[in-house]
C-alpha positions as CSV (number, residue, x, y, z in Angstrom):
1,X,118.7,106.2,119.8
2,X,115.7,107.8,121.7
3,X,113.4,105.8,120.2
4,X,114.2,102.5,120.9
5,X,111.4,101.8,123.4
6,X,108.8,102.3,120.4
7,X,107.6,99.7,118.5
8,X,107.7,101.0,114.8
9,X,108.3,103.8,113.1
10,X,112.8,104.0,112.8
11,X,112.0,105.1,109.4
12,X,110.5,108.6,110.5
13,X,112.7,108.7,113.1
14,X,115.5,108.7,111.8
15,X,114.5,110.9,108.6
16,X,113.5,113.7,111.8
17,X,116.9,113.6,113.4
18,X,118.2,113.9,109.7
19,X,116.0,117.1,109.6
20,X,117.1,118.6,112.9
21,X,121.0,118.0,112.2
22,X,121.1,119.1,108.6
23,X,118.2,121.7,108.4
24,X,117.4,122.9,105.2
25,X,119.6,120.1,103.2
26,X,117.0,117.7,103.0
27,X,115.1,117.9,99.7
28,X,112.1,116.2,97.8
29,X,113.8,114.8,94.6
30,X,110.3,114.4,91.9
31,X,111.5,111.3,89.8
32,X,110.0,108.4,88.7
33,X,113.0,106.8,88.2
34,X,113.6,107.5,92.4
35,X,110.2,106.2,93.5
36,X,110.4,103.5,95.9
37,X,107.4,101.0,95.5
38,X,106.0,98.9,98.3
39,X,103.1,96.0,98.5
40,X,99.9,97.0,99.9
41,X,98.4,95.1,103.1
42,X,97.0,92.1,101.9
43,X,93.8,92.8,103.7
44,X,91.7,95.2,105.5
45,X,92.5,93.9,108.7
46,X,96.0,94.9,108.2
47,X,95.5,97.8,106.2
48,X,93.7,99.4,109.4
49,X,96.8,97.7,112.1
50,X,98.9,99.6,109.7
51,X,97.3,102.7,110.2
52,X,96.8,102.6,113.7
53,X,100.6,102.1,114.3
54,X,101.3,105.0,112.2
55,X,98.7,107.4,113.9
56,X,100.1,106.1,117.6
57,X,103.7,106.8,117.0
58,X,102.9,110.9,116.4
59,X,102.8,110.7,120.0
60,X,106.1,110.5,120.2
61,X,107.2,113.2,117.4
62,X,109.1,116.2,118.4
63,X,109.5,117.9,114.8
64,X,107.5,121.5,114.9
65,X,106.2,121.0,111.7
66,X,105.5,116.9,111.6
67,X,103.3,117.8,114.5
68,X,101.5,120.6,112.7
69,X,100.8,119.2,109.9
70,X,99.1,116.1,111.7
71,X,97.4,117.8,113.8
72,X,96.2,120.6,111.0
73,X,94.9,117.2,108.9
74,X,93.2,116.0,111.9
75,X,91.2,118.6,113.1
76,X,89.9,119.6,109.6
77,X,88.7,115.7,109.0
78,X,87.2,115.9,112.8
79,X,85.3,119.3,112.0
80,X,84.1,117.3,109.3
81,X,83.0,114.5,111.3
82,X,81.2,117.0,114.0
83,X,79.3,118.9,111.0
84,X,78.2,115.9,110.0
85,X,76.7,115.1,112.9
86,X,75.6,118.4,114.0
87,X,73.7,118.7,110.5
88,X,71.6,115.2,112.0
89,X,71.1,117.2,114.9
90,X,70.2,120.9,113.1
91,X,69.6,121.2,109.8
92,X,71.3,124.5,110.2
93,X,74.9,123.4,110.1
94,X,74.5,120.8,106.9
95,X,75.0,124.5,105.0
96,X,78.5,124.7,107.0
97,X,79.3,120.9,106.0
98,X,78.5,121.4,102.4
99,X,81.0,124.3,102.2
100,X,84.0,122.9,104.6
101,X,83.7,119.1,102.2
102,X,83.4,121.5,98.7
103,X,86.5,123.4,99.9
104,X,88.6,120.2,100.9
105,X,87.4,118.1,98.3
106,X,89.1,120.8,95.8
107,X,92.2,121.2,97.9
108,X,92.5,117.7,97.7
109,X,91.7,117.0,93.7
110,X,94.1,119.4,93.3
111,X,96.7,117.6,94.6
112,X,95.6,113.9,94.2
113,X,94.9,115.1,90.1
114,X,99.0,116.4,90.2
115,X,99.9,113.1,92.1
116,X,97.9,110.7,89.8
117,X,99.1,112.4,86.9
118,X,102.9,111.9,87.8
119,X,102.1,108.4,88.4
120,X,100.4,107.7,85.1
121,X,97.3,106.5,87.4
122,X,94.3,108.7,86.4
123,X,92.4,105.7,86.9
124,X,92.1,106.0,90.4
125,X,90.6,109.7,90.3
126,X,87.7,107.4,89.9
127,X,87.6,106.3,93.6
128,X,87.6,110.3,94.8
129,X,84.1,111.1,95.4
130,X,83.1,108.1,97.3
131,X,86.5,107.7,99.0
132,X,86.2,111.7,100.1
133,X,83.0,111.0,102.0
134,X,84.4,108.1,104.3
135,X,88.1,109.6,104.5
136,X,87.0,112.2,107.4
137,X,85.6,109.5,109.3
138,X,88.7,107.5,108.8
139,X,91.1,109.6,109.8
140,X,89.3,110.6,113.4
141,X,89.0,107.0,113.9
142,X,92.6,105.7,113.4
143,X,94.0,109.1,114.9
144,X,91.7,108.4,118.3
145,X,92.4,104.7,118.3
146,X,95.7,104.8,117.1
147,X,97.1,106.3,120.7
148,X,94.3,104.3,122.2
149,X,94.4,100.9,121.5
150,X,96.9,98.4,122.0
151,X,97.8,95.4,119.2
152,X,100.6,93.1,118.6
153,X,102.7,93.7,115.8
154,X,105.5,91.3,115.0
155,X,105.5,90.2,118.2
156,X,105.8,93.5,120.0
157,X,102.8,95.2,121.9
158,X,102.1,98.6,120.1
């Protein structure tokens, strides 16, 4: 209950109240044999619907660190996106963009190279690079649209 007036996301939900009535008892249990696999969209289209539901319902989120964490990931992809564009402007600040992508390209090898390895999926380390220069722009877009548009999904207006 609470969130019944919103269109997705029970799963978080209800993993959040789990957090605020048992605090410190959930725990991340790092086992293969516990991974739960799911199909990927079957399309672009989707892929971004997906995405835009997921960055709309944060609205909603009332756990401390939830909320920090998004907000922490979206401001460091939107300073990416503004030094991008200031370094168009002035050459001055492509310096600034250079350093901030250099230091969270390696914070995120780091932990895509542990994640891939667990996985047994090296093979997509190969995507990185070209991956890490569109993911800044990605994530400002579906965080701005995600609260701002409006779609239908499985019937219900999002």
């Amino acid at each position: 209950s609470g969130n019944n007036d919103i269109a997705s996301g029970d799963d978080m939900f209800l993993l959040h109240k789990f957090k605020k009535r048992f605090p410190n008892e959930i725990h991340y249990l790092k086992s293969l044999s516990a991974t739960v696999y799911t199909f990927p969209s079957p399309d672009l289209k989707e892929f971004f619907i997906q995405r835009l539901r997921w960055s709309g319902k944060t609205i909603h989120y009332t756990d401390s660190v939830t909320i920090f964490v998004a907000w922490f990931i979206f401001i460091v992809n939107f300073s990416l996106v503004l030094s991008v564009l200031l370094s168009l402007i002035q050459s001055g600040f492509a310096e600034i963009l250079l350093l901030q992508f250099i230091v969270k390209a390696a914070i995120d090898y780091l932990f895509l190279f542990l994640t891939s390895r667990f996985f047994n999926r090296n093979d997509l380390l190969f995507f990185f690079f070209p991956l890490s220069c569109i993911y800044p722009f990605y994530i400002f877009f579906t965080g701005v649209w995600g609260i701002v548009v409006r779609y239908k999904w499985k019937e219900r207006v999002v």
